[in-house]
N, C-alpha and C positions, 0 to 999 in steps of 0.2 A: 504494500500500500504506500503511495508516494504522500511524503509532509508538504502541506501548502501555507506559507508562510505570505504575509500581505505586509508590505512597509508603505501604503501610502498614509497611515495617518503615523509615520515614520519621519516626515518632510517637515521640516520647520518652517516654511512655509503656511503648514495648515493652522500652526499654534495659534495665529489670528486671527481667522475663520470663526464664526459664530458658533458660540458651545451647543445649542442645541442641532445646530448643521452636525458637528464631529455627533454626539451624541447619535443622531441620527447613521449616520454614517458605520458607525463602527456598529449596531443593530444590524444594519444591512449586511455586513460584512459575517457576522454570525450567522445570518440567515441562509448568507450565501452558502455555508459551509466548511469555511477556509479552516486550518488545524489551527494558526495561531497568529497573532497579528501584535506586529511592530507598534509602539508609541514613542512619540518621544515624551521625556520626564514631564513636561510643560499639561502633557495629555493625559497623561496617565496620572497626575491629582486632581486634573478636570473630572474623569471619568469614575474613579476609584470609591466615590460616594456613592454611586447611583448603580455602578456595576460587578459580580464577584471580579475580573479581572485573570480568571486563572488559566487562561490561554494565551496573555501577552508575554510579549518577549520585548524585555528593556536593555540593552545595550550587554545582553548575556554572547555573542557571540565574541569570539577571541577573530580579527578578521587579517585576513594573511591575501596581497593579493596576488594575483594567481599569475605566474611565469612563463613565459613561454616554452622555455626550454624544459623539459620534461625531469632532467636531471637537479637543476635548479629548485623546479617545480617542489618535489620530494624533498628534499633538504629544505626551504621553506614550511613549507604544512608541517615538517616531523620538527621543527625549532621549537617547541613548546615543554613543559615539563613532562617528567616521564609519563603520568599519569593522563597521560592526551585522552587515551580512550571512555577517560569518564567527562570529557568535556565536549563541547559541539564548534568547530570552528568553519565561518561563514569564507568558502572560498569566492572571492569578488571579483569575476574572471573583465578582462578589458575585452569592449566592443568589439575589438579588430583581433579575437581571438579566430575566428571564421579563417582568416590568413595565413595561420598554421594547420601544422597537423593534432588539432583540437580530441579528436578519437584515442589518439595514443593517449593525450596527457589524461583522458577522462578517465581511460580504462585504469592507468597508473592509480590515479587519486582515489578509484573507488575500492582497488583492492589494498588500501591501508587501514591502520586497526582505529580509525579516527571515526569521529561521528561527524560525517563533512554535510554543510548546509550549501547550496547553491547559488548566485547571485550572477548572472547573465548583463553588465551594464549594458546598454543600448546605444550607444553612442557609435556604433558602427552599424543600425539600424538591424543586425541580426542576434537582438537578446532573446527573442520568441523562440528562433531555429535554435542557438545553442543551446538553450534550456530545456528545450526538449531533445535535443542530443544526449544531454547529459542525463536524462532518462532513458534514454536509448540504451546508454550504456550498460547501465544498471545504478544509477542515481536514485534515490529516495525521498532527500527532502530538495525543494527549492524555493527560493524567496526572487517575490513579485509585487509589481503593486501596479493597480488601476489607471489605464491609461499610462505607465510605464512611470507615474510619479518618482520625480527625486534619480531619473536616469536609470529605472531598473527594467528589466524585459514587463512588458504590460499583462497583466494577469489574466484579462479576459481572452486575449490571442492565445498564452499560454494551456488556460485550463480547457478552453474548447478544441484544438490543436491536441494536448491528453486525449480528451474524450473521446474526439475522434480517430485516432492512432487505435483505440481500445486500453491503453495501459490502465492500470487497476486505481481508481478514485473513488474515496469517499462518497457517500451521496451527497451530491449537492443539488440548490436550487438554479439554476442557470437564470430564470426568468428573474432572478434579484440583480439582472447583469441592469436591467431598465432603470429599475429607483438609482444604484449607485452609480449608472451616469451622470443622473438627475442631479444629483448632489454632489456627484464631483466638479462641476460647472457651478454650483453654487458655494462652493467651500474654496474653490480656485480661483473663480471670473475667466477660467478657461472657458472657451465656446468648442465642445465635440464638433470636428470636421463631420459632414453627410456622410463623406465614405468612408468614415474611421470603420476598422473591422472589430465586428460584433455590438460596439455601439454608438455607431452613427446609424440616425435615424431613416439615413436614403437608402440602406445597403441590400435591401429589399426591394427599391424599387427599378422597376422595371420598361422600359419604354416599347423595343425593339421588337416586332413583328415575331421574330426568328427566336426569340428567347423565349417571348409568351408563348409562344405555339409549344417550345420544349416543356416549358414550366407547368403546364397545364398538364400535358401527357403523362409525364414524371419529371416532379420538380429536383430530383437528384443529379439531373440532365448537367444544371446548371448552382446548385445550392448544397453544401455540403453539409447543412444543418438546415431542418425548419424554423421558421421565422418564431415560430410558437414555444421554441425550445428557450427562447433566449427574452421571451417577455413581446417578442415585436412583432411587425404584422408587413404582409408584403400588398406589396401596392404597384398594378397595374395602370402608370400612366398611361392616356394617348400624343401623341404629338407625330412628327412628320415620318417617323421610322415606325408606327404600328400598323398593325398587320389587323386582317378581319376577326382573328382570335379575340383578339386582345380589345377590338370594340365589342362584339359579342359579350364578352365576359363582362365589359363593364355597362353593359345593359342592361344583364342579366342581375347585376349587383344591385342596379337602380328600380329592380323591377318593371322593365318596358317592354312592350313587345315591338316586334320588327317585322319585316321582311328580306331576303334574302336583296332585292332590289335597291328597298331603300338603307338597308346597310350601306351597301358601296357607292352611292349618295353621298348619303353622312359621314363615310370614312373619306372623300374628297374634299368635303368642307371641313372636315377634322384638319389632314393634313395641310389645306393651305392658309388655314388661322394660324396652324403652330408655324409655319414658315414666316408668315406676315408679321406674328407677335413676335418671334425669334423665341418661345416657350413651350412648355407641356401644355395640353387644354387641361383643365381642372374640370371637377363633376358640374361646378355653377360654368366653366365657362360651355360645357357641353350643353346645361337646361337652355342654357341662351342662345345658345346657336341652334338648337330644336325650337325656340319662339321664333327668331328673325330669321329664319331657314323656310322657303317656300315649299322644300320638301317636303310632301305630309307623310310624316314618317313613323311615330310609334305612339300609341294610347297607352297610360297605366292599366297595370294587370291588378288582380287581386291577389 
């Protein structure tokens, strides 16, 4: 069973953050499932009234960082007192660990008598891939944090990436991936990119003809998780790349009827609004264009 360790309320950064946002936060973070979660000291007497607390971890790792050289490597991590193997020390591997031969050094580190925690920085954009290498390996614990707070591999890329690999996780609730967006844009004054993965809110949405036809069929086509798994909901734009599927389907949403005729009509005025707007039609900008549309095209159904 792999340890999942969470350092974003870790960031000193958040120490300013509104107490009831962390309070919030760090519930979610339970809820999520995680084994055990980072504070800094500032946090942890914020929380220590209201919470038992006996899953955090304060500043208990011994942190060694991690070398490239393999040989180096070993002589670093084994630098600690004899008694290593009753303590946990947090290897803190650098972004541009991807550039070596990272495999060797993982399989090295795991077979010592040490109790090694993982820490992936991101700063070479590949903390997701190592950290799940170093599961690969045979790694057990690793530390992450939300949206990759404070430069660590980002948790939600990480834990869904596990899941789907199959490696063996704790139950967790994935759909708590939505609130702790929520509140990590309000703890932060970060704004989540649309196509951040797993929680931006576009990642789901869909425009293109050729995709909706797949997605409909079997959404595995194109989706390597449902929307459902992770709190969110996909969403069937139209605009100038959709296909007959894909207005169907959002007909079918709005409860309309059609005909096959005046579908491909309406799919011509679809496409050259969204050209003219230069955007997706939206549901209202679709009611609108079925009023000022001489087309006479669909009745509500019951």
């Amino acid at each position: 069973m792999i340890t999942i360790t969470d350092a974003t309320l870790g960031s000193n950064r958040i120490n300013r953050a509104e107490p009831t946002l962390i309070a919030a936060f760090y519930q979610e973070l339970l809820a999520l499932g995680v084994d055990r979660i980072i504070l800094t000291p500032e946090i942890y007497a914020l929380l220590r009234g209201n919470f038992a607390l006996s899953n955090t971890v304060i500043n208990q790792y011994q942190e060694r960082e991690l070398i490239f050289e393999t040989r180096d490597l070993l002589k670093s991590v084994l630098m600690v007192e004899p008694g290593c193997s009753n303590e946990e020390i947090l290897i803190s591997a650098s972004g541009k660990l991807f550039l070596k031969d990272y495999v060797s050094v993982y399989k090295s580190l795991v077979s010592l008598p040490c109790k090694l925690s993982f820490c992936a920085r991101n700063s070479g954009f590949a903390g997701t891939a190592l950290t799940v290498e170093w599961v690969a390996a045979g790694g057990s614990s690793i530390v992450c944090s939300v949206m990759g707070e404070g430069g660590y591999a980002p948790l939600e890329e990480v834990v869904l990436a596990l899941h789907g690999c199959g490696y063996s996780l704790k139950p967790m609730d994935f759909t708590r991936f939505k609130a702790l967006g929520i509140l990590f844009e309000k703890l932060t004054n970060d704004k989540i990119p649309p196509n951040k993965p797993i929680l931006g809110e576009k990642i789901f949405e869909v425009e293109s003809g050729i995709h909706v036809d797949g997605i409909l069929k079997n959404n595995r086509n194109y989706e390597p998780f449902s929307p459902e798994l992770v709190g969110a909901k996909r969403l069937f734009s139209l605009g100038k790349f959709s296909g007959k599927n894909a207005l169907l389907h959002k007909l079918r949403e709005l409860k309309l009827a059609y005909s096959d005729q005046e579908t491909e009509a309406l799919l011509s005025l679809i496409r050259e609004k969204a050209m003219r707007d230069q955007r997706n039609v939206s549901d209202v900008d679709l009611c609108h264009l079925l009023k000022e549309s001489k087309v006479d095209i669909l009745e509500v159904t019951g």
